[in-house]
VOGU-3710 file (C-alpha; in Angstrom, 3 decimals, decimal comma):
1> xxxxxxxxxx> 0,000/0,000/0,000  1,096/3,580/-0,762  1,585/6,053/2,341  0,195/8,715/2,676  0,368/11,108/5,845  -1,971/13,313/7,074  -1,225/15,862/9,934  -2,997/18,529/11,729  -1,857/22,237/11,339  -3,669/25,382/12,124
11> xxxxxxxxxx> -0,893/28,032/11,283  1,753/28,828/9,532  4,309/29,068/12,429  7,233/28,001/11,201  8,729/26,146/14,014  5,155/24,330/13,981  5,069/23,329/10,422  8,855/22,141/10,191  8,024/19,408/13,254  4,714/18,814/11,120
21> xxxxxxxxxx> 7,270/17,995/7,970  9,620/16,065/9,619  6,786/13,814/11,303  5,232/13,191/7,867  8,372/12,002/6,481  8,811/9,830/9,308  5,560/8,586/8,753  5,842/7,888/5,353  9,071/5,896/5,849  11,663/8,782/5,144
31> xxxxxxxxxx> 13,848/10,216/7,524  15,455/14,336/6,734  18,829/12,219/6,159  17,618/11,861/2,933  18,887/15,524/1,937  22,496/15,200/3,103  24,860/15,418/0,319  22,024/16,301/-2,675  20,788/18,747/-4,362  17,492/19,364/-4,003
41> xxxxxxxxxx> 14,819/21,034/-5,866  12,014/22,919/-4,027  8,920/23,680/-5,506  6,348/25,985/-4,321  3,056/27,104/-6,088  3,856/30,894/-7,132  1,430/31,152/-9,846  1,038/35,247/-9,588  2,498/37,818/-8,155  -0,102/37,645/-4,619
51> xxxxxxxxxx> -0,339/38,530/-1,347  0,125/34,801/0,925  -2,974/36,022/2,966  -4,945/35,371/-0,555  -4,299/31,746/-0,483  -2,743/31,879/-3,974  0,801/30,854/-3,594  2,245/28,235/-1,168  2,569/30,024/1,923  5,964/31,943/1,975
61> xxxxxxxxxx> 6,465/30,000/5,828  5,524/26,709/4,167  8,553/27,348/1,870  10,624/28,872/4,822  9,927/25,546/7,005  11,065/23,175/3,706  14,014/25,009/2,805  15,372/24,766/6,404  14,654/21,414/6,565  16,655/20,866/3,477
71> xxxxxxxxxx> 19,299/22,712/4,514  20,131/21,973/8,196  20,364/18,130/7,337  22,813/18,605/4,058  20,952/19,182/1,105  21,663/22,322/-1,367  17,956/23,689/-2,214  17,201/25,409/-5,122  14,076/27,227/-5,456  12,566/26,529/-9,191
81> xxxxxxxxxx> 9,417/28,153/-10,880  7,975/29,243/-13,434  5,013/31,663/-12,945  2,848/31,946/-15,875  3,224/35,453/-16,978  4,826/37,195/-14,407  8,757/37,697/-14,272  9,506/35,557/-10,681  11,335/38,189/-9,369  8,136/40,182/-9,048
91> xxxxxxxxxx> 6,006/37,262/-7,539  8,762/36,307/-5,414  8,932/39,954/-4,073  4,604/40,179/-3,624  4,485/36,629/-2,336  7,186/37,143/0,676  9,609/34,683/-0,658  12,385/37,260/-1,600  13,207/38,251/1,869  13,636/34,299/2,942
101> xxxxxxxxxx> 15,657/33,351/0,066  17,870/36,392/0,813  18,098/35,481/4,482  18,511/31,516/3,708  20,711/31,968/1,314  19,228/29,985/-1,266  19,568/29,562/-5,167  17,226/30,440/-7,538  17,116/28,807/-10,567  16,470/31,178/-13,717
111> xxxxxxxxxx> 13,170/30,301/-15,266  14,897/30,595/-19,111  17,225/28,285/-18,380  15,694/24,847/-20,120  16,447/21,191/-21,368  14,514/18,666/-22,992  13,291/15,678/-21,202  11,931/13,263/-23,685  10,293/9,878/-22,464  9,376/7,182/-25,331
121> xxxxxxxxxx> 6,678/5,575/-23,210  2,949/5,015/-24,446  2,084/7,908/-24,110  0,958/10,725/-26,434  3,424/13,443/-25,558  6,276/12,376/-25,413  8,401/15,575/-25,198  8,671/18,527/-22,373  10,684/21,752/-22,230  11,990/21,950/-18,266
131> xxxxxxxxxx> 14,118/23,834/-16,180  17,727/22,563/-16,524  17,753/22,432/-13,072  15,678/19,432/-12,377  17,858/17,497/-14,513  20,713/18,356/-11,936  18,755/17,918/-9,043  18,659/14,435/-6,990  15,397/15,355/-4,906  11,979/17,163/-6,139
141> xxxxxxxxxx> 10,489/18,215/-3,404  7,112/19,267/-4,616  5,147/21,624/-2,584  1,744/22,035/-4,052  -0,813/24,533/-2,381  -4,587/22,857/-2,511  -7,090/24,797/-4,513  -10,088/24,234/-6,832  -9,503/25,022/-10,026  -11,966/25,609/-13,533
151> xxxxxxxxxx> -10,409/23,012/-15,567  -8,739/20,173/-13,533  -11,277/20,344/-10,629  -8,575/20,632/-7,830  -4,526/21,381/-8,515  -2,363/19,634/-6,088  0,435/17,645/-6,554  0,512/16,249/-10,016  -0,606/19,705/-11,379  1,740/21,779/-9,373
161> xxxxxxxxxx> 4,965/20,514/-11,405  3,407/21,819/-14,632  5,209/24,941/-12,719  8,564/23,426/-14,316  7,538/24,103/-17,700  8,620/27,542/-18,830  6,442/30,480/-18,060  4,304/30,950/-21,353  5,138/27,583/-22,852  2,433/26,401/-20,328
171> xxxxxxxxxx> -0,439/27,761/-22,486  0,894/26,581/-25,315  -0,244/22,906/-23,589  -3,588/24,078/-23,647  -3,755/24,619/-27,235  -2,434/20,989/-27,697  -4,772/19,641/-24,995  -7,759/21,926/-24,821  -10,430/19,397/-23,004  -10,410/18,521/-19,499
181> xxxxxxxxxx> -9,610/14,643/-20,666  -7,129/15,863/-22,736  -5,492/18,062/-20,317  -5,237/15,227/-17,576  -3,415/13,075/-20,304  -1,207/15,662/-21,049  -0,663/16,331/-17,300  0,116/12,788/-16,850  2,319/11,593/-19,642  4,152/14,774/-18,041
191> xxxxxxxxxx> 4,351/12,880/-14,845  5,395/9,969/-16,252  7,880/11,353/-18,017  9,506/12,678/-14,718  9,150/9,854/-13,202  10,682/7,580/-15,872  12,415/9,806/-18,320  16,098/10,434/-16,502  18,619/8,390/-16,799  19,120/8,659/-12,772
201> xxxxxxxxxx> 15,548/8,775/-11,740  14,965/11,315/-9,024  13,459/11,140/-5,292  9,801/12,902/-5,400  8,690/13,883/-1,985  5,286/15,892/-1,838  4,398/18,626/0,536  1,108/19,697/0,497  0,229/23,139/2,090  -3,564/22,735/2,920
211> xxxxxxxxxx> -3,071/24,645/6,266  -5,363/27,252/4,127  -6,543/26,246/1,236  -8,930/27,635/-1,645  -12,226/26,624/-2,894  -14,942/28,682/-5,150  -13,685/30,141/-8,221  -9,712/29,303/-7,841  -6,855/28,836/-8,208  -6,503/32,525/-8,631
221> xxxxxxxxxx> -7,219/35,745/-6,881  -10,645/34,906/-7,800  -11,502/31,962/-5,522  -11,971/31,933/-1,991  -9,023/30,981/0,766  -10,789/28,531/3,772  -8,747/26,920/6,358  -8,751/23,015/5,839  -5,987/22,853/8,662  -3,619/20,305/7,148
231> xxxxxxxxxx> -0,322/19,271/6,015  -0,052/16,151/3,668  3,166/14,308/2,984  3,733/11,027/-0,026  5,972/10,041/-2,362  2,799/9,716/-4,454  1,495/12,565/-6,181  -1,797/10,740/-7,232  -2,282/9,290/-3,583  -1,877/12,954/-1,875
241> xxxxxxxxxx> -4,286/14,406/-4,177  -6,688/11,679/-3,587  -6,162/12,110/-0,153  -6,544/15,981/-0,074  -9,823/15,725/-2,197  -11,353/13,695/0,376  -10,066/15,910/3,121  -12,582/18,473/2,366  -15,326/16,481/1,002  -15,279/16,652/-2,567
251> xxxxxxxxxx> -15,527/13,798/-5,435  -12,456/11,723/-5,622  -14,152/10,855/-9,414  -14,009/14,274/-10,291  -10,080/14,649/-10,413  -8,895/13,194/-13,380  -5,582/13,253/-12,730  -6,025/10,664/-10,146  -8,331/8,212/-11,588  -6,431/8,556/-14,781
261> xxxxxxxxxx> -3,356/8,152/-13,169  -4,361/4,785/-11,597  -5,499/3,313/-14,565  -2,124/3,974/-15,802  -0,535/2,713/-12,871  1,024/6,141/-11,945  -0,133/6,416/-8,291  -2,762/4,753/-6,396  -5,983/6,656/-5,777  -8,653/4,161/-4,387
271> xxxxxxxxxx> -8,530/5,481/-0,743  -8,889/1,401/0,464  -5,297/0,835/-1,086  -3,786/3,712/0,485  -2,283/3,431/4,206  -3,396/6,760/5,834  -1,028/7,640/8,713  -0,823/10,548/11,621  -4,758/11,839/11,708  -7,876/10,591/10,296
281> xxxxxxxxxx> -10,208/12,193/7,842  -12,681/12,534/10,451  -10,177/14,815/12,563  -11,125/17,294/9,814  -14,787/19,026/9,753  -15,018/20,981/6,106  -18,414/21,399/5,486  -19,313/22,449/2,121  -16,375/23,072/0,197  -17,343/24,766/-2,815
291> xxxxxxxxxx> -16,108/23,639/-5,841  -15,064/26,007/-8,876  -18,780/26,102/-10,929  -15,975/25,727/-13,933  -15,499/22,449/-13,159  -16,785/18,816/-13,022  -20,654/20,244/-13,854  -20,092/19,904/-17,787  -22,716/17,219/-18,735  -21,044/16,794/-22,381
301> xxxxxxxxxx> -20,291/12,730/-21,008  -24,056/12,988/-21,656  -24,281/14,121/-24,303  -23,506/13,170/-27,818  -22,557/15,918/-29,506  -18,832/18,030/-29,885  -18,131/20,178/-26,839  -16,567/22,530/-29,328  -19,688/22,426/-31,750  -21,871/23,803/-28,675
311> xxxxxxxxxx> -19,902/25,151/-25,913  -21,364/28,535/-25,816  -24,600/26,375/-24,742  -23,209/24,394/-22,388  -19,800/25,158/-21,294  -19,542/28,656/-18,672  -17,323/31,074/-20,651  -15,126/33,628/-18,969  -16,621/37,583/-18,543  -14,542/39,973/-17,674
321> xxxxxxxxxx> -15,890/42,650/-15,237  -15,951/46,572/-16,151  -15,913/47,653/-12,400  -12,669/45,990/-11,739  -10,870/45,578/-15,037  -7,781/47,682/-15,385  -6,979/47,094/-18,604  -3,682/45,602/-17,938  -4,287/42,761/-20,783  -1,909/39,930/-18,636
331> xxxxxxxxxx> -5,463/38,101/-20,229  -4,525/39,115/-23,669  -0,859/37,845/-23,233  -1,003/34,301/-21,493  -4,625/33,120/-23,831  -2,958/30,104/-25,824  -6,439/30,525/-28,123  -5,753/34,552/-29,033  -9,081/35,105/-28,409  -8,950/37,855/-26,209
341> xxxxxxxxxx> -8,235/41,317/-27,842  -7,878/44,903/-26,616  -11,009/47,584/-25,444  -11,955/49,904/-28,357  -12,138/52,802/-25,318  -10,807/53,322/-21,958  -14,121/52,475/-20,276  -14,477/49,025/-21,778  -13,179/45,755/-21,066  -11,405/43,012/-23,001
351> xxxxxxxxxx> -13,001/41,821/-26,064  -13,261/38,195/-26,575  -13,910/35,881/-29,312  -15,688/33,076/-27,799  -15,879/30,924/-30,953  -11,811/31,278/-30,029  -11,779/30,632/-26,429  -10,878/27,090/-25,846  -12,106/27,478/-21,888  -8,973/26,812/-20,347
361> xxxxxxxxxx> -9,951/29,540/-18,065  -5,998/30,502/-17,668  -7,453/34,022/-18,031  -9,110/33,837/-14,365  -6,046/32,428/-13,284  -3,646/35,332/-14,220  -5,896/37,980/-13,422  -5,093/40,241/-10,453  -7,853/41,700/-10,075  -9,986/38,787/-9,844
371> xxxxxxxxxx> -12,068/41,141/-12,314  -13,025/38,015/-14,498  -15,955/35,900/-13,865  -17,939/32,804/-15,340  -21,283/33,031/-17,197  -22,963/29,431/-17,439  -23,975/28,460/-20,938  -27,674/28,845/-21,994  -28,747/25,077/-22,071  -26,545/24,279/-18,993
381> xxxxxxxx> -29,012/24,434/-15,844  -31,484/22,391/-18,065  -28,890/19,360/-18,913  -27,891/19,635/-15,344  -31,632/18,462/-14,170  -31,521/16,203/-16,907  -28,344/13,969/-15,786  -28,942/14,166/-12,369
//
């Protein structure tokens, strides 16, 4: 059975959370001996340049406890990420992490400095454009922040190291993999391709920060941080976001990435098969999570038709919102579909061309205003009463 712990946390003190990581390496049969003598890559969600108290990034004391932990038993961390849009420097700075990696001491590894890793397995995509530094490193410690999100349903583990890929490359993906199917395939023949494409295969320890976590409209500024409480620890990526999903009561079913990834014998995400150790689900009372609307209520598995052929119907489509647009067009620059263009006047908003828009949604995520919104399609809250 895969391990999986699961620990109790209620703030980000970092003395607290660096006995919480130690204990769920213990747990999981690792002890912080593993990091003496390697290099070690940490990383973090830093998606946008945001404030920690938004619940956007993975807490800049979450990254403080890990890099200590790293570092006082060995190991040479290196801090590697690529935000979306935004030069790292800048989220770094907004985020709090500057000021630690200054004080620890630790590397940074620059974004625009890539490699190929290529994996011939049967998979579809076969080919990924990293950071060099991964392909130096002996340990990836991965350490996801839990959130909902309008495509994959939750992003955890698995989807947190699409962060290696460079910057805008990432939307480039979603051109090549524009469904939610698609996109979990893509995601992991990614992962398997990490797993099994170096010649020296690397250590992959996940962190999960779900001391706060996000649910509603995320995993940008738009959704909503909630405390879930919790730190989770695996060498699993499927497992720990199988775990975390039933932490706060949503659908295992609904996260592709991890019923996927056990078909293809990536991780295991039946909860029976998985050895939960340190506190029980029921030491955790979430009541009503809320899901990203985005996500997981698209009834086109009933439906017989293209999703592309009738999306406006029955897909929600992104609106941007005149009160708090700024016109700063970070939507214009990261859509993989160029389907967003500029106002015609100062007092209008982003034009889009929804026969474009692929509904990736990576617009919501980049925005910093959160001033972009979802509009269900026309025929959706009559197919929902029709599938239930």
């Amino acid at each position: 059975m895969t391990r999986v712990a699961l620990l109790k946390c209620e703030a980000y003190d970092p003395l607290l959370i660096r006995e919480k990581m130690l204990e769920a390496l213990h747990l999981i049969g690792l002890e912080p001996g593993i990091f003496a003598g390697k290099r070690v890559v940490i990383k973090p969600n830093l998606l946008s340049a945001t404030a920690p108290e938004k619940s956007v990034v993975t807490h800049p004391e979450f990254f403080r406890a890990a890099l200590r932990m790293v570092r006082d038993h060995g190991g040479t961390p290196v801090l590697c990420e690529s935000p979306g849009f935004q030069p790292l420097s800048k989220v770094m700075k907004k985020a709090g992490y500057d000021r630690i990696v200054e004080e620890q001491g630790c590397e940074v590894a620059d974004p625009r400095a890539t490699a190929l890793l290529f994996w011939d397995g049967p998979c579809r995509f076969k080919r990924f454009e990293i950071s060099s530094a991964v392909f130096d490193a002996d340990i990836i410690l991965n350490l996801p922040k839990f959130k909902t999100h309008g495509l994959m349903y939750i992003t955890g583990a698995v989807k947190n190291l699409f962060g290696l890929i460079y910057g805008l490359n990432k939307s480039q993906w979603h051109l090549k993999a524009q469904s939610k199917e698609e996109f979990s395939d893509f995601l992991l023949d990614y992962y398997s391709a990490l797993l099994k494409g170096f010649e020296k295969p690397k250590v992959f320890i996940h962190l999960m920060d779900a001391v706060m976590g996000m649910e509603g409209e995320g995993p940008g500024v738009t959704g909503t941080p909630r405390k879930i409480g919790a730190i989770l620890a695996g060498q699993d990526a499927v497992s720990v976001d199988a775990v975390a999903t039933r932490v706060v009561g949503l659908p295992v079913k609904k996260v592709l990435t991890v019923t996927l990834g056990e078909r293809r014998g990536l991780g295991t995400g039946a909860f029976e098969r998985i050895e939960l150790l340190g506190a029980g689900l029921d030491a955790f009372q979430i009541p009503d999570y809320v899901p990203n609307k985005a996500s997981g209520g698209n009834p086109m598995g009933h439906w017989p038709l293209n999703t592309r052929a009738f999306k406006d119907l029955l897909v929600e489509k992104p609106v941007p919102s005149r009160a708090r647009c700024t016109l700063c067009y970070q939507c214009k620059a990261i859509c993989p579909g160029k389907a967003i263009a500029e106002s015609k006047g100062e007092s209008g908003v982003p034009r889009y061309d929804y026969d474009k828009c692929i509904r990736c949604y990576c617009c919501m995520e980049i925005c910093p205003e959160a001033a972009i919104g979802l509009k269900r399609g026309k025929l959706q809250w009559l197919l929902g009463k029709w599938t239930k």
